[in-house]
C-alpha positions as CSV (number, residue, x, y, z in Angstrom):
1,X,78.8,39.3,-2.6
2,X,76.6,42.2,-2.1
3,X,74.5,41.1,-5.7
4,X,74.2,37.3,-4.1
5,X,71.9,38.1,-1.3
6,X,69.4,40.2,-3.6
7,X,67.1,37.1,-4.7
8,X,66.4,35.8,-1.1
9,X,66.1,39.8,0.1
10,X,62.5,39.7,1.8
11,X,62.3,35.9,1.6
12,X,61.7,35.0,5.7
13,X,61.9,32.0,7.9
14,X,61.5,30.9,11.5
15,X,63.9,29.4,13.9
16,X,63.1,26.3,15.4
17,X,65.5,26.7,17.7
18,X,63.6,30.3,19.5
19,X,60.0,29.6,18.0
20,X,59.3,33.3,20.0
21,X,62.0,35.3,17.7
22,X,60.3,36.9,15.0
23,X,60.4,35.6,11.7
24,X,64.3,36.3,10.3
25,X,64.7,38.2,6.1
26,X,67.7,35.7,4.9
27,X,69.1,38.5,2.5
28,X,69.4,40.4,5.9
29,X,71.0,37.7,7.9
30,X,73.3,36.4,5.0
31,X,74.4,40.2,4.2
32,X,75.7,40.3,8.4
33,X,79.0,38.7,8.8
34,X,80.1,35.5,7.2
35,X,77.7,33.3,6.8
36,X,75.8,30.8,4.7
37,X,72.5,28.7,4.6
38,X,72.1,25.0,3.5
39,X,68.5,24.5,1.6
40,X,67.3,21.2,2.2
41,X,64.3,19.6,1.4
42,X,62.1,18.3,4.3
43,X,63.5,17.0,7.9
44,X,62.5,12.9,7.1
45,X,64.5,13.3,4.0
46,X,67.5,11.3,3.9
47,X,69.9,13.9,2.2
48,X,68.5,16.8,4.6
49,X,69.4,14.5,7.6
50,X,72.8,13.5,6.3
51,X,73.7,17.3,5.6
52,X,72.1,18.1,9.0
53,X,74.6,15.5,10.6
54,X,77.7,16.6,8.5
55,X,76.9,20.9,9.3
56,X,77.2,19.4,13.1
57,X,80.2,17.6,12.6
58,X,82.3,20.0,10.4
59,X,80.5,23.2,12.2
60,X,84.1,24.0,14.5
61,X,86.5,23.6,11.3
62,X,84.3,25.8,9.1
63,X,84.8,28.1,11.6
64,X,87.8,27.9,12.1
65,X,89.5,27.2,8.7
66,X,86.8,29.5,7.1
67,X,86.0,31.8,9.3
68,X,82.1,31.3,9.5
69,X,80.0,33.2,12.1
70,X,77.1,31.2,11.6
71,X,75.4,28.9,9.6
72,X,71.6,27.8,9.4
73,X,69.9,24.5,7.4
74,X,66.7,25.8,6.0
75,X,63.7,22.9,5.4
76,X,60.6,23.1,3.8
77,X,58.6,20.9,6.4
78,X,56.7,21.7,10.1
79,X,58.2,23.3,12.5
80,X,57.7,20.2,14.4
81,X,59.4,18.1,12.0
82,X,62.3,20.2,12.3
83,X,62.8,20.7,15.9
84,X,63.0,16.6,15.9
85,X,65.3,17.0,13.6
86,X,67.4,19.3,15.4
């Protein structure tokens, strides 16, 4: 698993969800625990809201069935556009 998180090692985002935390290295946070991102596209997109809707949704029986500590929906869009997603 290790080898997986190489590519997005240095690759950082914000959280909408603390705009105040620094900015967060995804190999870092994916190489702590179990965990996974979803990539979207940008928050009015269709798919990116449906896959925002299902992560909600299914959230409690990934982690419990799977085991998940945490899980994240990355978009490329504003961090405005986001936090109305959210």
């Amino acid at each position: 698993w290790a080898v997986a998180f190489q590519p997005l090692s240095g690759v950082s985002v914000k959280s909408v969800k603390d705009p105040t935390a620094p900015a967060v290295d995804i190999g870092d946070w994916l190489s702590t625990g179990k965990n996974f991102f979803v990539f979207g596209t940008y928050a009015a997109d269709f798919n990116a809201i449906e896959y925002g809707q299902r992560l909600r949704y299914y959230w409690p029986r990934l982690q419990e069935e799977k085991g998940f500590d945490k899980c994240a929906l990355l978009l490329s869009c504003q961090p405005e556009a986001a936090q109305k997603l959210a």
